[in-house]
N, C-alpha and C positions, 0 to 999 in steps of 0.2 A: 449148668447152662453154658453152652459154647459161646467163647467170644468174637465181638462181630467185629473183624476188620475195620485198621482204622479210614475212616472217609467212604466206608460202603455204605447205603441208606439198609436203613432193617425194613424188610420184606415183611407185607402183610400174610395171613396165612390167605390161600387160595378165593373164603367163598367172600372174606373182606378185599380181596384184588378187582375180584370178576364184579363187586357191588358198586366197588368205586368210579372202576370203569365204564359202568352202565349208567350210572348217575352223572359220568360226564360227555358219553354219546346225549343224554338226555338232554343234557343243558347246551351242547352246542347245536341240537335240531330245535329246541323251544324258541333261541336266543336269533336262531337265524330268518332275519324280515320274508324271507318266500315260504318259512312253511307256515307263519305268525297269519298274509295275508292269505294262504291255502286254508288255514284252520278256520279264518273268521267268516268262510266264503263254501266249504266245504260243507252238506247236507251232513256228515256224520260226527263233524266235530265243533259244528257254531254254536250250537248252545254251549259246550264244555266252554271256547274260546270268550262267548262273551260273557259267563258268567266270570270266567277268572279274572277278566278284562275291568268288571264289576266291582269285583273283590278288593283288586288294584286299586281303581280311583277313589273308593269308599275308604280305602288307609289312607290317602293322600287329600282325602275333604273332612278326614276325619273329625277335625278341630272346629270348621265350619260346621255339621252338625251339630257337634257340641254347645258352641256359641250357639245357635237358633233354641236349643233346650233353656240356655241359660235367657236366653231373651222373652224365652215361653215363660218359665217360672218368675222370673222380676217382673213381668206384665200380669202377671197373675190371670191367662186365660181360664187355666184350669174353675177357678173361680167363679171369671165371666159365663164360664159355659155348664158351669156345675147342672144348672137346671131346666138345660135345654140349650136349642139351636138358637145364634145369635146372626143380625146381619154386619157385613162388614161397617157399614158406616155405625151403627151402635157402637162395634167391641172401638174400632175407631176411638171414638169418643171415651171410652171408658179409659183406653191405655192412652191419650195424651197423643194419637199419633194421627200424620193424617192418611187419609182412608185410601192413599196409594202405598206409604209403607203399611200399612194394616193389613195390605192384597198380602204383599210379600213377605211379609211373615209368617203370615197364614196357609201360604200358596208352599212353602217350606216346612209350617210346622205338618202339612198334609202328607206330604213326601215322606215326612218321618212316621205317619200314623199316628201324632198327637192328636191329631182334629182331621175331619175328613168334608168335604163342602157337601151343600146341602142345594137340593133347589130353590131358587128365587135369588141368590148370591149371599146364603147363607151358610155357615157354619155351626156343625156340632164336632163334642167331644169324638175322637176314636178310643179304640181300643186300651191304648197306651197312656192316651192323654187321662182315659176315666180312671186306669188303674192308679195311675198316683192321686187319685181321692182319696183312697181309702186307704194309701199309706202317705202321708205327709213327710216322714221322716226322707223321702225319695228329694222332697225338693228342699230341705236342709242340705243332703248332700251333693245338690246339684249347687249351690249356691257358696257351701264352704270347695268348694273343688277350684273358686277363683285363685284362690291359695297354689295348690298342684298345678295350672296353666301356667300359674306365674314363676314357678320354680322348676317347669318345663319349658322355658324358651330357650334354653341353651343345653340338650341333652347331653350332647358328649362333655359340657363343663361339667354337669350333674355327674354322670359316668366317671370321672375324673379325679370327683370329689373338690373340684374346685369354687362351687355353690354355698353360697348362706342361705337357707332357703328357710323360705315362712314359715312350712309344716313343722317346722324339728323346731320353733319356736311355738306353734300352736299345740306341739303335744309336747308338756313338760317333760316325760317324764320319758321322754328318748334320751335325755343326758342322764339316765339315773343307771349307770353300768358298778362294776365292782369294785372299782376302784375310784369311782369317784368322791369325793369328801359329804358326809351328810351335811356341812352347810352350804353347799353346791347347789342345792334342788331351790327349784324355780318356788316364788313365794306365791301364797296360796290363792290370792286373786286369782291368777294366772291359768287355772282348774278350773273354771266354771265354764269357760265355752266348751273345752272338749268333752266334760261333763257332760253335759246338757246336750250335746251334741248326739255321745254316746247314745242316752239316756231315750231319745227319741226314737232311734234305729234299733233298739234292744228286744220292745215286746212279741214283735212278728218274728223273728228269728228265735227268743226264747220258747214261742211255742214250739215250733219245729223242732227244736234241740229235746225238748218234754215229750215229746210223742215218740219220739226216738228210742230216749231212754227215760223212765217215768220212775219219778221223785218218790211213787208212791210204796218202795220197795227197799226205803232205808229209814234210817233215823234222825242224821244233821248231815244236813249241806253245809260245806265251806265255799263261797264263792270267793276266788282270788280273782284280784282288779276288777272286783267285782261294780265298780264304779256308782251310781246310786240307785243300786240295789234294784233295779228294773227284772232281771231274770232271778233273783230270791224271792221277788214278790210274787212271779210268775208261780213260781216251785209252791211257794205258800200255799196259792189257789189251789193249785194239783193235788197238795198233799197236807190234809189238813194239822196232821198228828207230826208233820218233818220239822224238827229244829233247825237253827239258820245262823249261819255264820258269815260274815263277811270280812274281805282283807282285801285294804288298799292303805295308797299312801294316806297321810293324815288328813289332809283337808279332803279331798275325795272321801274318806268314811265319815266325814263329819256330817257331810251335805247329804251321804246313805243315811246316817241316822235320821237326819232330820226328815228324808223323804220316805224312809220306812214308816218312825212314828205316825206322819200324818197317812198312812193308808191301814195304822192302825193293828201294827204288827210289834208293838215296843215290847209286848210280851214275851215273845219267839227269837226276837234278834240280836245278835250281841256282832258291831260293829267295832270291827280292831285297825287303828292306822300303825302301818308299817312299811319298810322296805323286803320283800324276801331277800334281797342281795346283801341284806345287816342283821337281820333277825330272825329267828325262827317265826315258822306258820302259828297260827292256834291251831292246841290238838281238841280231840272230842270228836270230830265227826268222822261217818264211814265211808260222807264221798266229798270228795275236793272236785270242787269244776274251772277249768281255766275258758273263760268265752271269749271266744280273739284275744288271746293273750300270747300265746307261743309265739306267733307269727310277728308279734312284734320284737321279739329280741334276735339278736345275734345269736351263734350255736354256745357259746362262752354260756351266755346270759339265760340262754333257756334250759341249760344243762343243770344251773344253778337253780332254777325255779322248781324245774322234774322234781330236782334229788330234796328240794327243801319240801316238795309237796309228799313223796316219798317219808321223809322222816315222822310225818306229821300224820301221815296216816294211820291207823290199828294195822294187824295182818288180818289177809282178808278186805281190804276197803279198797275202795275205786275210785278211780282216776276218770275224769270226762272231761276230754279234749271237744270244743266245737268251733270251728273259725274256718273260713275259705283255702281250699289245701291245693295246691299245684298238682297238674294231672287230671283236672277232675273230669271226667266226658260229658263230653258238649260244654266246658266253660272253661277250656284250658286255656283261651285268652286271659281270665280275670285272675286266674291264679299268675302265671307268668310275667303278661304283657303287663296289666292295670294293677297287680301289689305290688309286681316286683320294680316298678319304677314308683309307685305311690310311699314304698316304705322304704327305697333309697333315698328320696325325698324327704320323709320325716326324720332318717337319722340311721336306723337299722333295723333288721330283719328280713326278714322273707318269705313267701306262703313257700310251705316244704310239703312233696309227696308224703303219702303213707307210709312206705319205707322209710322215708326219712327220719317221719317223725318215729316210726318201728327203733332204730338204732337208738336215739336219744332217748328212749326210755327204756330200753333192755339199758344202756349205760348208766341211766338212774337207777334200776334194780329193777323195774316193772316188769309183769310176765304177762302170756293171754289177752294180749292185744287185739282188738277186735275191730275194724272199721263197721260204723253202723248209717244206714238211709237215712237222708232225712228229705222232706216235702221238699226241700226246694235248695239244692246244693250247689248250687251257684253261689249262695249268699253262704252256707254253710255245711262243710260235713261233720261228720261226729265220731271219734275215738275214745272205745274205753279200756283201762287197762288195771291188772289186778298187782294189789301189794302181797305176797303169802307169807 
């Protein structure tokens, strides 16, 4: 390699010069107010101008919408509306409020397509609003998210690392890295809300992940963090003849057994508390599944989980990755914008491409990585990969 003079700038190759350059022709015609009011005014460019225009204020009210959700779910419309169209002065009455903020509430939650008005000055459920019926766990997560606003009022402190933030007290087990001391870890009360939390949001995405790849084509699952045992039991159903392993920390597998037992599985399950970052997996089974598990550690921390799930497999056994991955199309906000500040907030991690996750397991030993569809990959994709 020729050395480059000292105080000469190094030279892009040609078709990264001619990119840069046109990316900044671009930015100085967008940015300038005559072609801004030609575009919004022009027959062949207004729809593009006000859509972006759109796009714009919708990041900048973002948090407004937000709040009106959050207003939705502690009012519990969904509820009031469950069984049809209501008038304003009824729901009025039902939420405590009077029937002028009721308008506005409701005149808000319509704009979001929670509820949509009806004739006579009535309202029903929309679209949005009916679909969290039938998933509850939506407004758990709407309601524990007061947590992430509040440890998003100061981003660039967050950015900074200069934040105490709630989350990384509500999930214990963000201080649980390699070097921290075992009598470090948060005491066992302290498990039950994220617990339960998990436990809520698990069954609908555990189908997704089972149709994917189907339980019914091995012999024992190992579920790590597997939390209480929501996607084991799932597997259960699928596969009547699949033995069941679970691994999490201590009190977390304690509350698995206990919620195993009562759906009646005490026969099939054998519940192990542990750290991977102190102690080996249990061996025995031919597939280890990690369900949002990667995404929450640092590259250190997940390197260390790979190679432990690695040890503990047969040759021959597989690896299933399922959790929300960066990159994903049509939901590369949620993987970027909503983990990757959701889980600077809890403490560490990050949703990682395929590739990415591709390296960290060719550097655990994994080979024949496969990225696999699943029904609804927003909430999750699915990776499997083989031990030989």
């Amino acid at each position: 390699m020729t050395a480059q003079a000292p105080g000469r700038p190094v030279m892009a190759d040609s078709a990264s010069g001619w990119r840069d350059s046109l990316i900044g022709l671009r930015n100085r015609v967008i940015r300038n107010p005559r072609f801004q009011r030609w575009a919004a005014a022009s027959p062949f460019t207004r729809f593009i101008a006000r859509r972006r225009a759109r796009a714009l204020f919708d990041l900048c009210a973002g948090f407004v919408y937000s709040q009106v959700l959050v207003a939705f779910v502690q009012l519990r419309l969904c509820d009031h509306l469950a069984d049809g169209p209501r008038s304003v002065e009824a729901l009025a009455r039902l939420t405590d409020l009077t029937p002028e903020a009721a308008t506005r509430l409701l005149r808000a939650a319509a704009s979001l397509r929670l509820v949509r008005p009806m004739p006579g000055g009535r309202y029903a459920l929309d679209d949005l609003g009916a679909s969290m019926i039938g998933n509850p766990s939506v407004a758990a997560f709407i309601a524990h998210h007061e947590l992430l606003y509040d440890d998003l009022r100061d981003p660039v402190a967050l950015l900074r690392g200069q934040t105490q933030t709630r989350l990384s007290q509500f999930w214990p087990y963000a201080g649980d890295r390699p070097k921290t001391p075992p009598g470090a870890q948060a005491q066992p009360e302290s498990y039950a809300g994220y617990s339960a939390l998990m436990a809520q949001s698990q069954a609908l995405l555990a189908q997704d992940i089972l149709e994917a790849w189907p339980m019914t084509r091995h012999r024992c699952l190992l579920d790590v963090g597997g939390g209480e045992g929501v996607f084991i039991a799932e597997a259960a159903a699928q596969a009547p003849n699949l033995q069941l392993k679970l691994f999490d920390l201590p009190p977390v597998a304690a509350r698995a057994q206990e919620a195993l037992v009562r759906r009646g599985l005490a026969n099939r399950v054998e519940c192990v508390g542990g750290s991977f970052l102190r102690a080996p997996l249990p061996h025995g089974a031919d597939i280890i599944s990690l369900v949002r598990i990667v995404h929450d550690h640092d590259d250190e921390s997940a390197l260390a989980l790979l190679r432990a799930v690695h040890a503990a497999l047969p040759s021959g056994g597989t690896l299933l990755i399922a959790e929300p991955m960066a990159g994903t199309p049509g939901a590369e906000p949620i993987g970027d914008a909503y983990f990757g500040f959701y889980l600077l907030a809890m403490g560490r991690g990050h949703a990682r491409r395929p590739d990415e996750l591709n390296q960290l397991l060719l550097s655990a030993g994994f080979t024949q990585m496969r990225v696999l569809s699943t029904r609804r990959p927003l909430l999750a994709m699915a990776m499997v990969a083989k031990k030989l």
